[in-house]
Biopython code that builds the backbone (N, CA, C, O; Angstrom):
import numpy as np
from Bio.PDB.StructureBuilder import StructureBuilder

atoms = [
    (1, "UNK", "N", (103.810, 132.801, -59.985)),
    (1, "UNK", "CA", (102.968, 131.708, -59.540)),
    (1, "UNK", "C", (103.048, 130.603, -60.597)),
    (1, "UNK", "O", (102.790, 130.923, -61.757)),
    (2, "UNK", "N", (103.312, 129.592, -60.377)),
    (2, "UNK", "CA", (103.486, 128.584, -61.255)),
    (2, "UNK", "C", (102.080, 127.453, -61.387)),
    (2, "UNK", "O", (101.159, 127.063, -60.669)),
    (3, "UNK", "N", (102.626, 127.221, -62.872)),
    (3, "UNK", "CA", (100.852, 126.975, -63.346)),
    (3, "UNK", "C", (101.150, 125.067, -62.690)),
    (3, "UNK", "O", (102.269, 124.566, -62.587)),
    (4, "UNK", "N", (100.135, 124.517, -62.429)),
    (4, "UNK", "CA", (99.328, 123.137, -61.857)),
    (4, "UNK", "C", (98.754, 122.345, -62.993)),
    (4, "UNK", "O", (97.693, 122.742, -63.475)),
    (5, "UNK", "N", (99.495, 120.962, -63.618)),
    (5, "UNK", "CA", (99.224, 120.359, -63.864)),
    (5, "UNK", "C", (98.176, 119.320, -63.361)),
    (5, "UNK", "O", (98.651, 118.873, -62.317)),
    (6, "UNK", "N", (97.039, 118.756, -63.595)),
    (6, "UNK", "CA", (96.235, 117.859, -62.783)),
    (6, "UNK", "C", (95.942, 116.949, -63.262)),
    (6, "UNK", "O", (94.797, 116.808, -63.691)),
    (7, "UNK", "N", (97.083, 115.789, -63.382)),
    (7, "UNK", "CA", (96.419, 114.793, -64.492)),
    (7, "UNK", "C", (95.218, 113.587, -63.643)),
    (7, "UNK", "O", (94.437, 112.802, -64.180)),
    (8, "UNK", "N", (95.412, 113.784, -62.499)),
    (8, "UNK", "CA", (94.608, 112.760, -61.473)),
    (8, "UNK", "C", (92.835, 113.172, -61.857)),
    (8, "UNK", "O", (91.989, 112.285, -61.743)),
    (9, "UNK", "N", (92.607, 113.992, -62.116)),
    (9, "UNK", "CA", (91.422, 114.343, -62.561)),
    (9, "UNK", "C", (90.585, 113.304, -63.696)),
    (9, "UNK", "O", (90.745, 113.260, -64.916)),
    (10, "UNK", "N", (89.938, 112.750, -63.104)),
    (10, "UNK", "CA", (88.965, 111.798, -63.796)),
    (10, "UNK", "C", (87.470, 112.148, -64.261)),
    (10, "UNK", "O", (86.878, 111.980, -65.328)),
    (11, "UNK", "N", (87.197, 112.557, -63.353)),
    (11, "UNK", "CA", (86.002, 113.520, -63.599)),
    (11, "UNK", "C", (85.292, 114.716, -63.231)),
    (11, "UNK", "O", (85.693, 115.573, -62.444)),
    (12, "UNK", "N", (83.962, 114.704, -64.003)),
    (12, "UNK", "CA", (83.560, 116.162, -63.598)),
    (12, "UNK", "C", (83.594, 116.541, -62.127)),
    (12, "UNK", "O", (83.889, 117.668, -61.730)),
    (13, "UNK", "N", (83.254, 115.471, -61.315)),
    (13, "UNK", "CA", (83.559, 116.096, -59.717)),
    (13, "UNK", "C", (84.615, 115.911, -59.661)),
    (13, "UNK", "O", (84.940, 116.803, -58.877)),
    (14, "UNK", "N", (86.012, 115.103, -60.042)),
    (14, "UNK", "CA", (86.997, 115.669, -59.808)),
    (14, "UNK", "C", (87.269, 116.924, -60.192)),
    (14, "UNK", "O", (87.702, 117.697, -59.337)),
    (15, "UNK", "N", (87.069, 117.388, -61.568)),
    (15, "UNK", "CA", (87.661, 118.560, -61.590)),
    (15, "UNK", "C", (86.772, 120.047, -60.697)),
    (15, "UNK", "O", (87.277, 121.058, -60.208)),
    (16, "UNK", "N", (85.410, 119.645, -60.768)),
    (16, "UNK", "CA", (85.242, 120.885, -59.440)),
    (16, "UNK", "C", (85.409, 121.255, -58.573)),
    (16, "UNK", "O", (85.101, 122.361, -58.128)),
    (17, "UNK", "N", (86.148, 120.094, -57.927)),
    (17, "UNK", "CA", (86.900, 119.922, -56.570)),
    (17, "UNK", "C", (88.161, 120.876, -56.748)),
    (17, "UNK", "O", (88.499, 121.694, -55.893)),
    (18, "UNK", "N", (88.668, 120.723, -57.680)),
    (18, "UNK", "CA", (89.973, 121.304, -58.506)),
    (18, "UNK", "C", (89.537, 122.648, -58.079)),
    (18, "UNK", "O", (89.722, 123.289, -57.045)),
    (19, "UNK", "N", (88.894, 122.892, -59.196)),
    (19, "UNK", "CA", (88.674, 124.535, -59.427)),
    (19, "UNK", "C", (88.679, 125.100, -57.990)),
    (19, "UNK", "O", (89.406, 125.999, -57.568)),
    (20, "UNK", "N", (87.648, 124.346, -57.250)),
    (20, "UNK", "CA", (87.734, 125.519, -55.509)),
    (20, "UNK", "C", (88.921, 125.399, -55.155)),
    (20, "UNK", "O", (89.148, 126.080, -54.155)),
    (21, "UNK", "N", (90.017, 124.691, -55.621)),
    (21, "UNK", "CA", (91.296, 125.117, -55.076)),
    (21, "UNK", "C", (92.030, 126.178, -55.728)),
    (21, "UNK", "O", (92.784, 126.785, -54.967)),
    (22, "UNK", "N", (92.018, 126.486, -56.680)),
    (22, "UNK", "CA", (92.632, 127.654, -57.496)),
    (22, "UNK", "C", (92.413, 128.650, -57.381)),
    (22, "UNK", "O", (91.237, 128.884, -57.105)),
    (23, "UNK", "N", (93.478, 129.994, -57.527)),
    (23, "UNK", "CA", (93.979, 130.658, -56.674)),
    (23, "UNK", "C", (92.919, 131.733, -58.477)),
    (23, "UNK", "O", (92.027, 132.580, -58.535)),
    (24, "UNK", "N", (93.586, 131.134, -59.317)),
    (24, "UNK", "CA", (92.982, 131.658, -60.798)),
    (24, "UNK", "C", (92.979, 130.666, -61.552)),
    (24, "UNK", "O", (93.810, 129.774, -61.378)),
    (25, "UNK", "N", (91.939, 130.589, -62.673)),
    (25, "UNK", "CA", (91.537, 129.715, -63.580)),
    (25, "UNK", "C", (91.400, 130.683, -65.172)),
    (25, "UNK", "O", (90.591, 131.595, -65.339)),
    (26, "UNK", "N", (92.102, 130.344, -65.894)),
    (26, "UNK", "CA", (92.362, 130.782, -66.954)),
    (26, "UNK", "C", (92.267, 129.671, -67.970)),
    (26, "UNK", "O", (93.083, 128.751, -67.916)),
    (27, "UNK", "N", (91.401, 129.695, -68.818)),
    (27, "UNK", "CA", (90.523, 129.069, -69.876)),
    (27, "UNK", "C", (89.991, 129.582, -71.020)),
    (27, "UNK", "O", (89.815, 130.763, -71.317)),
    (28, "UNK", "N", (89.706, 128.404, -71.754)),
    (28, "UNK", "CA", (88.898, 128.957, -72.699)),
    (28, "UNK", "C", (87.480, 128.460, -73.255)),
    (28, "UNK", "O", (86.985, 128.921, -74.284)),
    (29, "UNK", "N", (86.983, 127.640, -72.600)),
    (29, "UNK", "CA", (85.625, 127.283, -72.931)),
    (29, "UNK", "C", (84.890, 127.625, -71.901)),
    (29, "UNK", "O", (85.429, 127.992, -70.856)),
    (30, "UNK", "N", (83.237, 127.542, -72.067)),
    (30, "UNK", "CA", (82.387, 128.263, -71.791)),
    (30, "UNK", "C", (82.156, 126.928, -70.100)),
    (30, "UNK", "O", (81.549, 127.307, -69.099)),
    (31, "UNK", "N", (82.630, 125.844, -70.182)),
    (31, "UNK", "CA", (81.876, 125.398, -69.209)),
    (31, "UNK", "C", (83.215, 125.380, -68.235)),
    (31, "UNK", "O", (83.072, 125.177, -67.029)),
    (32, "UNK", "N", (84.927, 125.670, -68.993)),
    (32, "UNK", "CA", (85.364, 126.353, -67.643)),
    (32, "UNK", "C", (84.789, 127.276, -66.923)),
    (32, "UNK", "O", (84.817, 127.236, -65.692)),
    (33, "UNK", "N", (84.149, 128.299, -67.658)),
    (33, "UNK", "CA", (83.608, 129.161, -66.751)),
    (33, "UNK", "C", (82.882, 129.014, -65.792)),
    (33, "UNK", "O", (82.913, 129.341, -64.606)),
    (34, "UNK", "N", (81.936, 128.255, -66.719)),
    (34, "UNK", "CA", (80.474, 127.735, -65.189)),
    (34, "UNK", "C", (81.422, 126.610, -64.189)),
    (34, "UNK", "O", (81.302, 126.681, -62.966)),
    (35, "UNK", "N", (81.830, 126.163, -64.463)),
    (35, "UNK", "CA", (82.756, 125.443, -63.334)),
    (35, "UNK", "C", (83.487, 125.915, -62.505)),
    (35, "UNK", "O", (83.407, 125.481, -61.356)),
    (36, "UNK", "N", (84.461, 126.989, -62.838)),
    (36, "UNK", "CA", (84.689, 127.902, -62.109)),
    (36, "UNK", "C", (84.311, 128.600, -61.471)),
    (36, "UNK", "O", (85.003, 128.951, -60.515)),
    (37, "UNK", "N", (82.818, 129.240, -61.708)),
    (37, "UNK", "CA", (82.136, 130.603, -61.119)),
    (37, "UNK", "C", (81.068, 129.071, -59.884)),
    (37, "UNK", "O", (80.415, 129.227, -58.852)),
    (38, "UNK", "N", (81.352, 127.926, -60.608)),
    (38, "UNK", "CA", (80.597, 127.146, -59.505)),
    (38, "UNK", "C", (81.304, 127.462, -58.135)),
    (38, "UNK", "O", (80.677, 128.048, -57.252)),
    (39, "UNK", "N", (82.295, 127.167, -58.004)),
    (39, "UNK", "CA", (83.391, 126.932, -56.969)),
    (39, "UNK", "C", (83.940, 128.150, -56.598)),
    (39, "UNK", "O", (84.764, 128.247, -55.688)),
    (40, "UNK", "N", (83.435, 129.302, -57.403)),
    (40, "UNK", "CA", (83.476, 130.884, -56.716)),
    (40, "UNK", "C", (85.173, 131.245, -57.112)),
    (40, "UNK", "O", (85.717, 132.200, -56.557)),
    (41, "UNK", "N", (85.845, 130.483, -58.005)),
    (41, "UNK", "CA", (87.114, 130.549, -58.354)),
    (41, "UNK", "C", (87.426, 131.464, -59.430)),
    (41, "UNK", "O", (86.980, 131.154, -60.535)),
    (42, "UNK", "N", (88.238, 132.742, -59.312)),
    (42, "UNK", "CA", (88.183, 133.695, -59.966)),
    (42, "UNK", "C", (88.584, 133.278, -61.793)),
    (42, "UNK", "O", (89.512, 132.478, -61.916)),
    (43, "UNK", "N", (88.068, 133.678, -62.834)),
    (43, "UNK", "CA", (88.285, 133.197, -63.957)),
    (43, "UNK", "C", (88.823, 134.350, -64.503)),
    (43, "UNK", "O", (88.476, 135.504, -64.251)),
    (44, "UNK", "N", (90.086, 133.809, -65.612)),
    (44, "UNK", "CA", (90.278, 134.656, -66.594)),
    (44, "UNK", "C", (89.606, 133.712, -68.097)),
    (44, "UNK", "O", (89.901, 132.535, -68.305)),
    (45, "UNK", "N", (88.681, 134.536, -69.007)),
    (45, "UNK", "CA", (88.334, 133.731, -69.869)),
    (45, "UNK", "C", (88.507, 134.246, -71.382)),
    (45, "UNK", "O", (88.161, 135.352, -71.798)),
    (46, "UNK", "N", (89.205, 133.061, -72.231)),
    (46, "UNK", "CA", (89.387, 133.642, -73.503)),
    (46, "UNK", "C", (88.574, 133.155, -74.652)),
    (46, "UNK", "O", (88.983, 132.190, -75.298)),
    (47, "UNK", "N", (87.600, 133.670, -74.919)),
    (47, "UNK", "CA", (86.150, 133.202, -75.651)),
    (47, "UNK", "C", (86.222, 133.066, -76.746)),
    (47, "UNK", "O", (86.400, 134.044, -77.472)),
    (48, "UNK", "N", (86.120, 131.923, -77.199)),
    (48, "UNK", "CA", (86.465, 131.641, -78.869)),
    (48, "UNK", "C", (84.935, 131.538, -79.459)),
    (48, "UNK", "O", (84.801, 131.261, -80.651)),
    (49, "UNK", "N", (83.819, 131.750, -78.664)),
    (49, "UNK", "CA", (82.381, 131.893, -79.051)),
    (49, "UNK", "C", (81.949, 132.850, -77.985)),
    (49, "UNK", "O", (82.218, 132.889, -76.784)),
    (50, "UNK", "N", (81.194, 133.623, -78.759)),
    (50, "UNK", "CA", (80.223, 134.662, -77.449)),
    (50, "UNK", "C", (79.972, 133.920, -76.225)),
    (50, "UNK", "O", (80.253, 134.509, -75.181)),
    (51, "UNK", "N", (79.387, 132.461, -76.126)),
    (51, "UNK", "CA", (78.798, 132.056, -75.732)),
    (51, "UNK", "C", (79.341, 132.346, -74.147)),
    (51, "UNK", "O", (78.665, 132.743, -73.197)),
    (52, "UNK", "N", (80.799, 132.013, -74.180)),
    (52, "UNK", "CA", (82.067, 131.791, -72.587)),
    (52, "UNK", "C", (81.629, 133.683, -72.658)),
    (52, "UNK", "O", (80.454, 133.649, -72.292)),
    (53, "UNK", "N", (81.889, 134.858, -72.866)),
    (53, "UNK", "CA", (81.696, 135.981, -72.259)),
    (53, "UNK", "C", (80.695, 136.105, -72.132)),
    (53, "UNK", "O", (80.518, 136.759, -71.105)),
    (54, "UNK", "N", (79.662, 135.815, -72.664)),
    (54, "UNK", "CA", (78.038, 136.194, -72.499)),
    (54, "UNK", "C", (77.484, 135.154, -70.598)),
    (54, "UNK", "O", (76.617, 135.542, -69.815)),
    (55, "UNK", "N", (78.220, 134.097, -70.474)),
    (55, "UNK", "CA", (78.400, 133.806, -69.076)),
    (55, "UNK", "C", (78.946, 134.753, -68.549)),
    (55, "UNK", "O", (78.205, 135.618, -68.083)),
    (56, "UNK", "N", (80.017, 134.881, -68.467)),
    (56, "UNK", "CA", (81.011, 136.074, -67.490)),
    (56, "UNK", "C", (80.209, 137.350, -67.457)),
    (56, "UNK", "O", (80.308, 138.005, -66.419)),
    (57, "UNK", "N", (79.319, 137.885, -68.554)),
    (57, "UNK", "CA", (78.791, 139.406, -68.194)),
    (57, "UNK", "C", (77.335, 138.373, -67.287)),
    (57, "UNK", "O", (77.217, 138.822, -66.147)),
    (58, "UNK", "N", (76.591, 137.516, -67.485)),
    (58, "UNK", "CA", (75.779, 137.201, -66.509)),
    (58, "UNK", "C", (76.013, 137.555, -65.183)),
    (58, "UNK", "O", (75.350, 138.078, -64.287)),
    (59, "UNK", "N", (77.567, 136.961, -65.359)),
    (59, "UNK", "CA", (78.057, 137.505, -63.380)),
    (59, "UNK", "C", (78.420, 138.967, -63.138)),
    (59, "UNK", "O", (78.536, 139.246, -61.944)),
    (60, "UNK", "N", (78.579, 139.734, -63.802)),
    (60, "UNK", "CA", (78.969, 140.818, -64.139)),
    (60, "UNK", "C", (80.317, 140.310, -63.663)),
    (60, "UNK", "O", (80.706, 140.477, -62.507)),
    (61, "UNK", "N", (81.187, 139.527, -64.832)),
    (61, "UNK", "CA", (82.912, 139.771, -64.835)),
    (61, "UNK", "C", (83.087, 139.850, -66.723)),
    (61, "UNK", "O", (83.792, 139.196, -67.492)),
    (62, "UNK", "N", (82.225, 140.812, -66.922)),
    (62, "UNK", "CA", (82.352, 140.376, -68.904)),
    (62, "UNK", "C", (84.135, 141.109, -68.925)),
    (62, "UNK", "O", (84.880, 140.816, -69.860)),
    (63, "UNK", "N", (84.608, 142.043, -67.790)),
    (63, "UNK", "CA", (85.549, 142.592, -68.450)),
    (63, "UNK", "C", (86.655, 141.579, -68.103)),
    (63, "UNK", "O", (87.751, 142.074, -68.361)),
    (64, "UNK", "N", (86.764, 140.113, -67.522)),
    (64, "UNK", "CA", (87.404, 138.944, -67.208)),
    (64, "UNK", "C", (87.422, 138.488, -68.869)),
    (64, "UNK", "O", (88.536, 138.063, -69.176)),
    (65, "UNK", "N", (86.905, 138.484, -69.467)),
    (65, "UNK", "CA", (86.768, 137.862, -70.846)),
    (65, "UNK", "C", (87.079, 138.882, -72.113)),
    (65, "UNK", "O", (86.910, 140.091, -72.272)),
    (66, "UNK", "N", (87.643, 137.763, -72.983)),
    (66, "UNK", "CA", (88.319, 138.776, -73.969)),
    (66, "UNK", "C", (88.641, 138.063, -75.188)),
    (66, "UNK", "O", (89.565, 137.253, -75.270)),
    (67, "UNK", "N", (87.891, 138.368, -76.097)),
    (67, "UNK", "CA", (87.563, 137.347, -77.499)),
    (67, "UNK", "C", (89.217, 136.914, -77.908)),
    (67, "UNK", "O", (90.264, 137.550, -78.027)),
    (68, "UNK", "N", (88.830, 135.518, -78.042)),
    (68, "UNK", "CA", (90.047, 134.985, -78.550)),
    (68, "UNK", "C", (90.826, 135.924, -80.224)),
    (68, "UNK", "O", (92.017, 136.223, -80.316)),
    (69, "UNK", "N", (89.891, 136.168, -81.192)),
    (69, "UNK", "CA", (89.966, 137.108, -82.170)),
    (69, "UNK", "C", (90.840, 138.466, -82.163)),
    (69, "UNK", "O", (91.688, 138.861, -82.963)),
    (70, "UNK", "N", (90.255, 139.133, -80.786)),
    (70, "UNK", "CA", (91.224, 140.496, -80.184)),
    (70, "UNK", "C", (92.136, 140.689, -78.788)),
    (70, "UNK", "O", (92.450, 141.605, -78.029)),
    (71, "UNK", "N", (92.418, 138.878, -78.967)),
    (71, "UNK", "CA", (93.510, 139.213, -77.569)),
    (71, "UNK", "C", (94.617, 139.818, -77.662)),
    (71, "UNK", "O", (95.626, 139.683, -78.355)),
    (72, "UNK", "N", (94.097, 140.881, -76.427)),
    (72, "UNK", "CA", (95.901, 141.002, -76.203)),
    (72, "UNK", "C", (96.547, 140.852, -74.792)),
    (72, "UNK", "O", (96.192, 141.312, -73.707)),
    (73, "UNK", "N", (97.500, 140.145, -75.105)),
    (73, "UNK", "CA", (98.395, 139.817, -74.279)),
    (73, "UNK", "C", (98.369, 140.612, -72.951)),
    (73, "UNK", "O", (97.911, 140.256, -71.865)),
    (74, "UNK", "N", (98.949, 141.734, -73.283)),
    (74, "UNK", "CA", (99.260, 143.017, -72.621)),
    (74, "UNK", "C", (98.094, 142.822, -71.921)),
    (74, "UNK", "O", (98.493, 142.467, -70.812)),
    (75, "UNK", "N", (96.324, 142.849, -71.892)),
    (75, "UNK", "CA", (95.689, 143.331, -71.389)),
    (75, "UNK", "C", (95.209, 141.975, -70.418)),
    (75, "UNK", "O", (94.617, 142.085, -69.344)),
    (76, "UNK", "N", (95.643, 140.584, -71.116)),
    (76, "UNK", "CA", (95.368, 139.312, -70.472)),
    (76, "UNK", "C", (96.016, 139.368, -69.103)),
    (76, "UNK", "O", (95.415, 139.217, -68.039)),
    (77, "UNK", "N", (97.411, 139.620, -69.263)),
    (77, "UNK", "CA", (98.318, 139.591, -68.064)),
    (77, "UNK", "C", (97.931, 140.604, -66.855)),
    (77, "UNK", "O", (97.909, 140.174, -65.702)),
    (78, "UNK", "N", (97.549, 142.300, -67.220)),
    (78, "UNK", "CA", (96.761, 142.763, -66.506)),
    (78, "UNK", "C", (95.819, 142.151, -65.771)),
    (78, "UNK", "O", (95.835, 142.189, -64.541)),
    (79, "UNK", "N", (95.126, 141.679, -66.301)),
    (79, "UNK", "CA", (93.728, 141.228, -66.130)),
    (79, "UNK", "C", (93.817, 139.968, -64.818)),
    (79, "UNK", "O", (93.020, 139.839, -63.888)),
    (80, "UNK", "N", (95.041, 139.137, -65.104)),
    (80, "UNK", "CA", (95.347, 138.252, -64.250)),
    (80, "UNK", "C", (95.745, 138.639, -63.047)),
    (80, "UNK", "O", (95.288, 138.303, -61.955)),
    (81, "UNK", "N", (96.609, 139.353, -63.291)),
    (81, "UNK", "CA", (97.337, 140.395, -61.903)),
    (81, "UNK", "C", (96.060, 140.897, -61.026)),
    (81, "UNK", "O", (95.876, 140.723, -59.822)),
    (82, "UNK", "N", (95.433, 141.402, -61.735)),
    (82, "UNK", "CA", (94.485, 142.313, -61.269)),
    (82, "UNK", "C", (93.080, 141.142, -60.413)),
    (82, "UNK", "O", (92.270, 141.541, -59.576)),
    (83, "UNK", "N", (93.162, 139.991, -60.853)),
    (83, "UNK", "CA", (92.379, 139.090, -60.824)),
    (83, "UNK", "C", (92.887, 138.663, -59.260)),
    (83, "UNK", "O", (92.232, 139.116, -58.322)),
    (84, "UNK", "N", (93.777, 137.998, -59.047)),
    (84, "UNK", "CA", (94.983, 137.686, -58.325)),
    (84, "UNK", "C", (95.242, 138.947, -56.949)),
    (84, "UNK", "O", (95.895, 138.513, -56.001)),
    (85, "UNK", "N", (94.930, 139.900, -56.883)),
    (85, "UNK", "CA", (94.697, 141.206, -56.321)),
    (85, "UNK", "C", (93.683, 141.579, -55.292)),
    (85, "UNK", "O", (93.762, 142.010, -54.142)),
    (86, "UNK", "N", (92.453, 141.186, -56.297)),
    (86, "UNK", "CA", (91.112, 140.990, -55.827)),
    (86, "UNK", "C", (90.544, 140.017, -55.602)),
    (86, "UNK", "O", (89.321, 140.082, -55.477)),
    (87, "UNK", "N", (91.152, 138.889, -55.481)),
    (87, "UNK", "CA", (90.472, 137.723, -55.758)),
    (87, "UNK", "C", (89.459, 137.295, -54.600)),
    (87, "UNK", "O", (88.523, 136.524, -54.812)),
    (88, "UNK", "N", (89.733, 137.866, -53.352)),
    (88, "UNK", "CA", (88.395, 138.383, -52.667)),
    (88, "UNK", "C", (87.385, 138.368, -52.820)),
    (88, "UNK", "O", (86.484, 137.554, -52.613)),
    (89, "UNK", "N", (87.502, 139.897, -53.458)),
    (89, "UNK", "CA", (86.172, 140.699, -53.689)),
    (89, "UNK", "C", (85.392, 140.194, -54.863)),
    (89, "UNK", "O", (84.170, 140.281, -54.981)),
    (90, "UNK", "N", (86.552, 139.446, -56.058)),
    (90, "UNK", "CA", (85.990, 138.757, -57.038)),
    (90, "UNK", "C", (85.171, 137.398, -56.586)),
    (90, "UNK", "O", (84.194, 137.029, -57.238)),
    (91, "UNK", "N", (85.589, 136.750, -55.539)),
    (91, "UNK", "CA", (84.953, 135.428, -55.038)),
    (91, "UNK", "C", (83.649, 135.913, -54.456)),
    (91, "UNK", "O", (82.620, 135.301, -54.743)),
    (92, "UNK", "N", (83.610, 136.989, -53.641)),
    (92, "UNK", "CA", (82.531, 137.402, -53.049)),
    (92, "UNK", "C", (81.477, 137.805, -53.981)),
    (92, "UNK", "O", (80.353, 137.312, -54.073)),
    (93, "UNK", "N", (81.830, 138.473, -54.454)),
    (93, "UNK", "CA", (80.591, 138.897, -56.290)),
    (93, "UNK", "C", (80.261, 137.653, -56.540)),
    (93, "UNK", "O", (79.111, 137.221, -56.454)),
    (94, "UNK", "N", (81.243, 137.006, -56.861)),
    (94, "UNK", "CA", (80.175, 135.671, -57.769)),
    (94, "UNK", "C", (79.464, 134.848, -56.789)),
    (94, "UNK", "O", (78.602, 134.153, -57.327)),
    (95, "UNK", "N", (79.550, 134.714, -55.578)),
    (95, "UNK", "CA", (78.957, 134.045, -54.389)),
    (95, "UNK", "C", (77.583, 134.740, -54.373)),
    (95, "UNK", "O", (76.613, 134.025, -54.125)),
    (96, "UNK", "N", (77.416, 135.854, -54.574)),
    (96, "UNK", "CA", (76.175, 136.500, -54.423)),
    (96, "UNK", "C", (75.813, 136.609, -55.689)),
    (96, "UNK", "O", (74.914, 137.449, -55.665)),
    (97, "UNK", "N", (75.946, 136.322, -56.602)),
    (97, "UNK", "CA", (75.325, 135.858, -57.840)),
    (97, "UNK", "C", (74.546, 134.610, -57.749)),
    (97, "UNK", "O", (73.405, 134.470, -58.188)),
    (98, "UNK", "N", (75.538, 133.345, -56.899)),
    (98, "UNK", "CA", (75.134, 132.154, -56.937)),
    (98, "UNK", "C", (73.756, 131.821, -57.263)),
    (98, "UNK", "O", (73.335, 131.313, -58.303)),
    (99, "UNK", "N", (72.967, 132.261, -55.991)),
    (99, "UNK", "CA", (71.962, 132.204, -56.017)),
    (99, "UNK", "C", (71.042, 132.306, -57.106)),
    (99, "UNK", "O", (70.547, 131.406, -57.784)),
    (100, "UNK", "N", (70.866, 133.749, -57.176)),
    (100, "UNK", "CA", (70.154, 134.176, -58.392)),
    (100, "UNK", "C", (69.906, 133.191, -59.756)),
    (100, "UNK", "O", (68.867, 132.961, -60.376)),
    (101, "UNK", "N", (71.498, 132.635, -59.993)),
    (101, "UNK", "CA", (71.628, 131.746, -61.417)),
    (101, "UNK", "C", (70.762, 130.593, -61.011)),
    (101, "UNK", "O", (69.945, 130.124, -61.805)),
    (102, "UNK", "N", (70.963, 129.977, -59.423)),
    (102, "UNK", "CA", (70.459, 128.434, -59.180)),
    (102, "UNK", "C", (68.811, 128.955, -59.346)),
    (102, "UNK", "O", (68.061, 128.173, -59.930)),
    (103, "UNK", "N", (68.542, 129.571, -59.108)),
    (103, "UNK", "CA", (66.384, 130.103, -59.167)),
    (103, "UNK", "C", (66.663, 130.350, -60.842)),
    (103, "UNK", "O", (65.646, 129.936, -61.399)),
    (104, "UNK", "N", (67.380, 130.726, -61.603)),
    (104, "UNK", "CA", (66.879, 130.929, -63.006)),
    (104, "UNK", "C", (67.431, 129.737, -63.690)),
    (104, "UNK", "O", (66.977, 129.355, -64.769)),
    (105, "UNK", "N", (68.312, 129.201, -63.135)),
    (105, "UNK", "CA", (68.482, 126.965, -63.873)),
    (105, "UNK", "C", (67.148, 126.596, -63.457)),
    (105, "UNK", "O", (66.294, 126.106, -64.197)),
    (106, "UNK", "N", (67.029, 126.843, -62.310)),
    (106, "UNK", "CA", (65.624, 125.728, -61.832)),
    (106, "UNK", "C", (64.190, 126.229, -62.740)),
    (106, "UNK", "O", (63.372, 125.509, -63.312)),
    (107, "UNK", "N", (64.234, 127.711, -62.632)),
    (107, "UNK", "CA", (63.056, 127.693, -63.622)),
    (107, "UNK", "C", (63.173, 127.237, -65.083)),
    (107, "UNK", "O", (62.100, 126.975, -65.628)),
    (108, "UNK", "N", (64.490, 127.073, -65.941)),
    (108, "UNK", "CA", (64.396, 126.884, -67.207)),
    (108, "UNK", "C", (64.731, 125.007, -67.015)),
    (108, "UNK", "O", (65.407, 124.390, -67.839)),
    (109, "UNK", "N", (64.229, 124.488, -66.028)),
    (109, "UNK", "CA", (64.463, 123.022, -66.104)),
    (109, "UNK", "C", (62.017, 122.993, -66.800)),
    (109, "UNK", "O", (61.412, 122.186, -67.506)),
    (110, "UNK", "N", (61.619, 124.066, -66.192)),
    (110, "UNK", "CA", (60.243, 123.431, -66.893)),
    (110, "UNK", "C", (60.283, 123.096, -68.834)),
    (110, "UNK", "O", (59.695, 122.304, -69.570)),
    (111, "UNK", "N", (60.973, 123.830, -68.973)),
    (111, "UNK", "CA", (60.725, 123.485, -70.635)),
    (111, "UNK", "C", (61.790, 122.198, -71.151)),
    (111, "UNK", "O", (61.900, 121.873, -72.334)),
    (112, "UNK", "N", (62.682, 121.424, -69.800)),
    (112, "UNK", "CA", (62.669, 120.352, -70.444)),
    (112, "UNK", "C", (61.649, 118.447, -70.434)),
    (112, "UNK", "O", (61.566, 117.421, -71.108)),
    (113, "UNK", "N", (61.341, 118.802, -69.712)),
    (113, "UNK", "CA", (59.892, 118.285, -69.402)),
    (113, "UNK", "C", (59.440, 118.439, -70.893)),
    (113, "UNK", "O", (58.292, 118.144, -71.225)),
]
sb = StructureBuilder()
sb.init_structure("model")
sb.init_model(0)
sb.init_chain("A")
sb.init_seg("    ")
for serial, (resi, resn, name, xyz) in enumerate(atoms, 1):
    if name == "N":
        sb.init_residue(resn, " ", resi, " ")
    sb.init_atom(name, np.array(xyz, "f"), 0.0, 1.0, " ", f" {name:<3s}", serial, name[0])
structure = sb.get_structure()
């Protein structure tokens, strides 16, 4: 599968538009993730701060993520395959997560008030 350059991408709604088209999204920051899991687009994520896996186990995909510190290759490429496989059942999980996250954003919008 050959990787997609997108230089037309201007902004943040361009690129979420993006993401619901991708088949896999493989990254490494924490708000690829939430951008991705917005658009229900299966992520592979390589976390150079807790912060990007500590999202992914929210959705329960922590085993999608894999500290930049102890990557390995071997287990990335798995992981993609395997991603790519299911990507189904992986879209469907995070769809039924959706919810849940949008009721716990909306409640932590009182403490910015």
């Amino acid at each position: 599968m050959p990787a997609v350059r997108r230089p037309d991408l201007h902004s943040a709604a361009d690129a979420l538009e993006a993401y619901g088209e991708m088949d896999l999204m493989v990254g490494t920051r924490m708000h690829t993730a939430i951008f991705a899991l917005c658009r229900a687009a299966p992520i592979l994520l390589i976390g150079y701060q807790p912060k990007g896996c500590n999202v992914m186990a929210t959705v329960g995909l922590e085993r999608y993520c894999q500290e930049i510190a102890r990557l390995d290759p071997a287990r990335l490429y798995d992981s993609a395959i395997e991603l790519l496989d299911r990507r189904a059942e992986v879209q469907a999980a995070i769809l039924q997560q959706q919810d849940g996250l949008r009721e716990r954003a909306a409640g932590w919008t009182r403490y910015l008030a």
